[in-house]
N, C-alpha and C positions, 0 to 999 in steps of 0.2 A: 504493500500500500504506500510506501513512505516512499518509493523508486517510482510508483504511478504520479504520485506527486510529484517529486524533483522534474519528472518530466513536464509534464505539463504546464510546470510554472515555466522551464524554460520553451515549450510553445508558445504561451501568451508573452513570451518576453521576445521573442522573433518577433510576433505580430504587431507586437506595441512598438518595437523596432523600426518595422516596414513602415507603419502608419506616421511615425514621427516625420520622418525623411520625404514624404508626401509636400508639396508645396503647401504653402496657408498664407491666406490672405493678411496683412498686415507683420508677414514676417519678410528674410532675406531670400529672395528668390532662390532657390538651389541652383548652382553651376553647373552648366556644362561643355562640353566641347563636341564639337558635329561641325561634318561636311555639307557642303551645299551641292549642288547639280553638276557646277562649275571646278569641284576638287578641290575649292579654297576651304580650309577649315575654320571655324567660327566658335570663339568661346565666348558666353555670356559676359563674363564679368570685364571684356575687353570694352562694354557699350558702357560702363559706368559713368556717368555725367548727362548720359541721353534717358529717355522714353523709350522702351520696345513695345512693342505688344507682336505676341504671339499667336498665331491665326493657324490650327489644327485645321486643315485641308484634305480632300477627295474630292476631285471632280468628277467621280461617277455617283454621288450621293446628289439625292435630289435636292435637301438641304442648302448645301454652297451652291448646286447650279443656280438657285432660287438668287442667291447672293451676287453671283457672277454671271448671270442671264443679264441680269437688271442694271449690271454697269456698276453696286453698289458696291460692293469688297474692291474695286478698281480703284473705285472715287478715293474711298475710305484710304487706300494705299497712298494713290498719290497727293491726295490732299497732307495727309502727314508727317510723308517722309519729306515734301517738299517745306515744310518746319523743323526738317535734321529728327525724326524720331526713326527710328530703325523698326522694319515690321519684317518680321520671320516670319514665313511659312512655314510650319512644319508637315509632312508625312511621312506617320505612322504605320501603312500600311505595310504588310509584308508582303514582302515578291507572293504574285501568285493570288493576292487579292485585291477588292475591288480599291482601285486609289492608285495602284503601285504602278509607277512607268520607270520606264529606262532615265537615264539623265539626257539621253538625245530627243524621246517625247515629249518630257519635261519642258525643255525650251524648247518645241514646236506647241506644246499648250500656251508657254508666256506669253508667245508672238501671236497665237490666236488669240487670246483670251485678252492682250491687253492689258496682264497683270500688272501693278508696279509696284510688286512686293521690292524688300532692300536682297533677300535672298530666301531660293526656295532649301530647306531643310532636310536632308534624307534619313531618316529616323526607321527605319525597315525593321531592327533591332525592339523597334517600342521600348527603348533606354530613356531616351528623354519624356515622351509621351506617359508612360507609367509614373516618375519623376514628378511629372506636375498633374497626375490623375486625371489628364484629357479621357474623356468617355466618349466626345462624341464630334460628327463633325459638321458645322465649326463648333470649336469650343475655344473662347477668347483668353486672354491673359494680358493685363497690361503691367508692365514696371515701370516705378520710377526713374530719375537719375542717381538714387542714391542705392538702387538693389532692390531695394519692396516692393512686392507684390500688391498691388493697391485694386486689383479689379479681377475676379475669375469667374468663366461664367458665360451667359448667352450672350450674342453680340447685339439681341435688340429683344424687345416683349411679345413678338408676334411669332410665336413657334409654329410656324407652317412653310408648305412648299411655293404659295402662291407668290409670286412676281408681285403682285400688286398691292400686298401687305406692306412693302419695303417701304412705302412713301409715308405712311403714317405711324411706321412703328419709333417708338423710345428706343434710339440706339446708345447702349451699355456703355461701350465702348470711347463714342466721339463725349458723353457725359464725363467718364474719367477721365479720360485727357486733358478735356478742357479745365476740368477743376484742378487736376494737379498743373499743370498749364500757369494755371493764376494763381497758385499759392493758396488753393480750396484744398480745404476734405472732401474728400470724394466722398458723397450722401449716396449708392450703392455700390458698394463694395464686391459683391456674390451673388449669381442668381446660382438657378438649374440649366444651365446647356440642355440644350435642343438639338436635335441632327440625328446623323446616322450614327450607328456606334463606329468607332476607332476599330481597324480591322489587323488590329494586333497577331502576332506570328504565334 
């Protein structure tokens, strides 16, 4: 009985482990380091002094088409980056499911699609995805200049596929921004992402 024990506290002590190491909102963003499409590698805490936000990606999820049909995840990009904030793409998917391209698809989608992420993210491993407990796609994340996670979550209040929601939904996302932006507390901080699930390996 007393060996059933030992174990099992050290099970709960693995799991309280994993969950620790989970991104959270109002703490230091967890670090990492990843390749983009292009072979240049990219580590988080290199953006220190900027805004990223982080934009969990699949173009075969009707979810982001919704986003990227409408021109809006485009806007959203360049509107941004063109204020110096860095927006990563990331995907999660793994080879072999829906989301996953080659790095030469890749950018035959940016060119069609008109993206203007800063760089798309190859994440196949679901290392960084798991990391900050993207479930779905899109699922947003924005950081400050100083490392904090200040915003995780849907990228607006209208969880649907239609096109035509986008114009009047509450965007999460440009609200964070702009308040940390001005020297605001961001007044929400967390929803529930909405989307396809992350199609993790």
């Amino acid at each position: 009985m007393k060996r059933l024990t030992i174990i099992l506290a050290v099970v709960a002590g693995f799991f309280f482990t994993t969950e620790a190491q989970v991104a959270q909102v109002d703490k230091q963003a967890p670090d990492f380091t990843i390749q983009d499409t292009e072979g240049k590698t990219h580590t988080l805490s290199d953006f220190k002094g900027k805004h990223v936000v982080l934009e969990w990606v699949n173009y075969g999820c009707p979810f982001v088409k919704k986003h990227y049909n409408s021109g809006n995840m485009q806007k959203l990009q360049k509107t941004f980056t063109d204020k110096g904030i860095v927006w990563l793409s990331v995907c999660s998917s793994a080879e072999g499911k829906q989301g996953y391209f080659d790095n030469v698809k890749i950018k035959e989608l940016k060119t069609e699609k008109k993206a203007a992420y800063s760089a798309y993210l190859v994440d196949e491993e679901g290392t960084v995805g798991k990391m900050y407990g993207a479930k779905t796609t899109p699922h947003m994340y924005v950081i400050d200049p100083e490392g904090v996670l200040i915003y995780a979550g849907a990228i607006d209040d209208k969880p649907s596929t239609n096109v035509e929601d986008v114009k009047d939904a509450k965007n999460y996302v440009v609200e964070a921004l702009k308040a940390s932006m001005d020297g605001e507390e961001v007044e929400t901080k967390s929803t529930s992402a909405y989307g396809c699930g992350v199609k993790y390996k």
